[in-house]
N, C-alpha and C positions, 0 to 999 in steps of 0.2 A: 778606506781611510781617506779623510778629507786633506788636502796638498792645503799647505799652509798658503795662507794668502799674503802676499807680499803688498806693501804699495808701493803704485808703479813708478815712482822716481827710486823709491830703493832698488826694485827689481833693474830696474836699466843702470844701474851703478854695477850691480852684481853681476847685468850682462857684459856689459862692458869688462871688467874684472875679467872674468871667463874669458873673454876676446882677446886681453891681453896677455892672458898667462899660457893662452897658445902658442900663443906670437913669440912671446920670450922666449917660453921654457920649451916647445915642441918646435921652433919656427915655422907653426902649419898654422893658417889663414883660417879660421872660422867665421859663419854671418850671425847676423845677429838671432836669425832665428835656432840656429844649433847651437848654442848660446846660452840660447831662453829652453831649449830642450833640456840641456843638459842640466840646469839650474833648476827646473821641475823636476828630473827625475834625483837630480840630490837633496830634496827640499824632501820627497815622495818617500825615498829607501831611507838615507843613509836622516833627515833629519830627526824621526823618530828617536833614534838610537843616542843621538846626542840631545836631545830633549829629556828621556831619560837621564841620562847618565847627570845630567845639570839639576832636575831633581832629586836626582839621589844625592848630591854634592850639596844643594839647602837643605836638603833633611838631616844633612848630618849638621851641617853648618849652625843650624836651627837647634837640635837636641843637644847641643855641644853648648853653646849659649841659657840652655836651660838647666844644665848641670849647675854648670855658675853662675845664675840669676839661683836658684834654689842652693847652692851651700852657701851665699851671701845670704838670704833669706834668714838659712838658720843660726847663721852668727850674728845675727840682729837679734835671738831671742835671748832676751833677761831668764837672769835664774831664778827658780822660785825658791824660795826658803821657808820652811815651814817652821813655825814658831810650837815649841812644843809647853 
């Protein structure tokens, strides 16, 4: 499977990100290169799964919206009356 291609000023925000949330939340010092690993290998596993799940989320988003574009549809049709 092809690792999603970032571009690289996104990429070094996200590294960065990464670098900080070490710092905070683990107080362990990471470089910029395991950083940039760790960021590939969550781009690699884990973004698949949420790419999905975001598709499934417009598809319904999507068919939800078609429901009611089509019951509006049918209360726009005139009655017919047939003249006997």
């Amino acid at each position: 499977m092809l690792i999603m291609k970032l571009p690289k000023e996104q990429k070094e925000q996200l590294t960065e990100k990464i670098k900080y949330f070490f710092e905070a939340e683990r107080s362990e010092t990471i470089g910029s290169i395991a950083a940039e690993q760790l960021l590939d290998f969550v781009l690699q596993e884990i973004g698949p799964h949420v790419y999905n799940h975001a598709l499934n989320d417009a598809r319904k988003t999507v068919l939800e919206r078609m429901q009611t574009l089509e019951d509006e549809l049918y209360a726009l049709e005139k009655p017919i009356v047939t003249k006997r």
